[in-house]
GUPATI-15123 format. One line per 3 residues: number of its first residue (from 0); their letters; for each residue z, y, x negated of N, C-alpha, C, O. Coordinates in pm, whole numbers, always signed. Last residue first. Example, Ala and Ser with C-alpha at 12.3 -4.5 7.8 and 13.67 -1.06 7.14 Angstrom:
REM residues 2
1) sa) +708,-225,-1285,+714,-106,-1367,+787,+3,-1290,+804,+114,-1341 | +780,-569,-1319,+780,-450,-1230,+780,-330,-1320,+846,-332,-1424 $
//
This chain:
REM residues 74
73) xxx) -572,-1984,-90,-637,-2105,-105,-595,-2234,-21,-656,-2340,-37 | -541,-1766,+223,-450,-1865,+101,-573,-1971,+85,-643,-2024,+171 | -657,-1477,+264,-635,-1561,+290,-587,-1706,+198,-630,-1711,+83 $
70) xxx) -535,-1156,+304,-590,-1263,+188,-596,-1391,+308,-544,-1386,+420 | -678,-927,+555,-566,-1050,+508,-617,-1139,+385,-731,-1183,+379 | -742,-587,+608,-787,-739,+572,-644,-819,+533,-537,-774,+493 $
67) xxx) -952,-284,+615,-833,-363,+615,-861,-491,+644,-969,-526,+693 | -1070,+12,+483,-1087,-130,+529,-922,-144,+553,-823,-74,+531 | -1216,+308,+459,-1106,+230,+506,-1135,+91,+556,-1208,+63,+651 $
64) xxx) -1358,+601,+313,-1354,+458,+395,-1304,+376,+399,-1347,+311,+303 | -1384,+924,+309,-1290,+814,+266,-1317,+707,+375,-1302,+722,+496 | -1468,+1181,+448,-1542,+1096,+332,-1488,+993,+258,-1536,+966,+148 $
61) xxx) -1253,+1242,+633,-1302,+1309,+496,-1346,+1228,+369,-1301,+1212,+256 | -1336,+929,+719,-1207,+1018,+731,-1216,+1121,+599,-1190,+1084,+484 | -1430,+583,+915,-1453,+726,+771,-1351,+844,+867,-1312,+855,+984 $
58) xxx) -1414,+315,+978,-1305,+416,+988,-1350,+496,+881,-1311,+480,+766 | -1694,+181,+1168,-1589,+149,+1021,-1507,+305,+1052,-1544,+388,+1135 | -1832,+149,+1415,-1704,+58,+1403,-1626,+109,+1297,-1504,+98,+1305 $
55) xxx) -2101,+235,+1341,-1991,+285,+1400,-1890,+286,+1443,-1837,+381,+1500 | -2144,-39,+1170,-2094,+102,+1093,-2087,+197,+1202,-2048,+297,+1142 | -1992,-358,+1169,-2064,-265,+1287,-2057,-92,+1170,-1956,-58,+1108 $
52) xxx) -1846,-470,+868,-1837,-415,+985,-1947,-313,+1022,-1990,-221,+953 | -1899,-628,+621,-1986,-613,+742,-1973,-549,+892,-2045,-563,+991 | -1628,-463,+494,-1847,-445,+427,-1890,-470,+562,-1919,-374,+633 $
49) xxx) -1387,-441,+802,-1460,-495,+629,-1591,-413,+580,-1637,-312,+634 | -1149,-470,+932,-1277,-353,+882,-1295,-371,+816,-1229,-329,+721 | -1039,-737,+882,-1021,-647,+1044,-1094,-570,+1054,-1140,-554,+1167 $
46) xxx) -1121,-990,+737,-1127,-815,+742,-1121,-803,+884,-1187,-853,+975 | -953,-1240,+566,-1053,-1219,+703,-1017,-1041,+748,-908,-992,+780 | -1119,-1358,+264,-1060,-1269,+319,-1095,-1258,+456,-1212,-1261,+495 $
43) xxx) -1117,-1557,-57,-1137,-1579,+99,-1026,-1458,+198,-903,-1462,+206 | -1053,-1552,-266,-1106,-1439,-311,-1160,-1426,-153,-1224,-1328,-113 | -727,-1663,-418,-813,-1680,-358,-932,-1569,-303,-872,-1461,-296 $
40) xxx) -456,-1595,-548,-550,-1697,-624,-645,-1700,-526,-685,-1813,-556 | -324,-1388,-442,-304,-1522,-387,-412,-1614,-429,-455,-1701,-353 | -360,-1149,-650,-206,-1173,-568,-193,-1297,-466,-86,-1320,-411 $
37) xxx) -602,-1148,-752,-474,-1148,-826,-355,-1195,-749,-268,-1271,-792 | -736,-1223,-502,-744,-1299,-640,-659,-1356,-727,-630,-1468,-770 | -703,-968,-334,-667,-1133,-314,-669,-1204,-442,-557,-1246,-473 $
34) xxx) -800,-782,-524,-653,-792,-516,-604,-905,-478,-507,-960,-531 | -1060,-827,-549,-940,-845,-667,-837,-847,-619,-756,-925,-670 | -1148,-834,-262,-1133,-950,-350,-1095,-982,-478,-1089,-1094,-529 $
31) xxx) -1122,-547,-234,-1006,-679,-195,-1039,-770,-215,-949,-849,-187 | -1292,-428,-442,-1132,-424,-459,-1090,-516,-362,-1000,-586,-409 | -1520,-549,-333,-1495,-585,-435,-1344,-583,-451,-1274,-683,-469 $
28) xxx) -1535,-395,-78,-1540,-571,-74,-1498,-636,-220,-1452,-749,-228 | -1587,-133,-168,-1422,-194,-89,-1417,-309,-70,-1308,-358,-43 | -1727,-142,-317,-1700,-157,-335,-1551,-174,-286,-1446,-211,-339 $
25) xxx) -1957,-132,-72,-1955,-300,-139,-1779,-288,-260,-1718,-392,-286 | -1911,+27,+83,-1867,-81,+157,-1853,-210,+88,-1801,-317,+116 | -1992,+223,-74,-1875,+261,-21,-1862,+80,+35,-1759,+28,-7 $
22) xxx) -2289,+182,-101,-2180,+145,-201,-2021,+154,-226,-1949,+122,-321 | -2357,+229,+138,-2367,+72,+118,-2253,+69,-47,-2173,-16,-85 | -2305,+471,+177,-2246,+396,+263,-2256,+212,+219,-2191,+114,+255 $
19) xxx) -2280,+690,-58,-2356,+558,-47,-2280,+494,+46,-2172,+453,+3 | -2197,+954,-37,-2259,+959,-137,-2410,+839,-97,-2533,+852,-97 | -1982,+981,+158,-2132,+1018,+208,-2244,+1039,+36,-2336,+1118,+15 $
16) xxx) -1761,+843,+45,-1850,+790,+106,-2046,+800,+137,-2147,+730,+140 | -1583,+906,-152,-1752,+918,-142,-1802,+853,-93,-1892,+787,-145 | -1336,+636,-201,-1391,+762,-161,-1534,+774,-164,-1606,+675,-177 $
13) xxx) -1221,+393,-20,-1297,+416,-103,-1320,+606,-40,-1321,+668,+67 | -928,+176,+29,-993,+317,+67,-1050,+344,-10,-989,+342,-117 | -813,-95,+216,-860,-29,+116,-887,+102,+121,-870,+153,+232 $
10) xxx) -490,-308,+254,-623,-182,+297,-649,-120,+178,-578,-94,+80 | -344,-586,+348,-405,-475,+267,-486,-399,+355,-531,-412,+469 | -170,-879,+401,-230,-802,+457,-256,-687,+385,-149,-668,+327 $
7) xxx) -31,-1080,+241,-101,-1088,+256,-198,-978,+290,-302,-971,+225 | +277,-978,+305,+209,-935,+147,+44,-972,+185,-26,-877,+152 | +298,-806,+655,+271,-932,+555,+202,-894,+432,+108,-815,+425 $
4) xxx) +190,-526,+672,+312,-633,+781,+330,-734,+691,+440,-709,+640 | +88,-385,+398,+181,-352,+533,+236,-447,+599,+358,-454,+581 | +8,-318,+107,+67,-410,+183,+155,-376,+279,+272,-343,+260 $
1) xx) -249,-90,-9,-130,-112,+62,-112,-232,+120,-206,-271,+190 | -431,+6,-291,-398,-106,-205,-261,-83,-141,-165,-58,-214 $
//
């Protein structure tokens, strides 16, 4: 997890992608909803590149997939 402009704001990065694109995407939905969790009690996120992003939209990069997102505050 990185916090860049605001603590709020993160990114994720899953590896292996080309293993499971669906399991690449669920578990980058999972890690930022721990990290929101832990770090603003709330599990409500708005993804800039999320799970439901368009998939020629999502950011792969030697098989690493990249989200990014804002907690959002309870």
């Amino acid at each position: 997890m990185d916090k860049k402009v605001s603590p709020a704001d993160f990114s994720v990065v899953v590896n292996g992608v080309s293993a499971s694109l669906d399991g690449a995407r669920e578990a980058g939905r999972y890690e930022g909803t721990k990290f929101c969790i832990e770090n603003f009690g709330s599990s409500r996120i708005e993804w800039k590149v999320g799970p439901d992003t368009e998939p020629q939209q999502l950011q792969i990069s030697d098989d690493k997939l990249t989200f990014a997102g804002t907690c959002q505050r309870p």
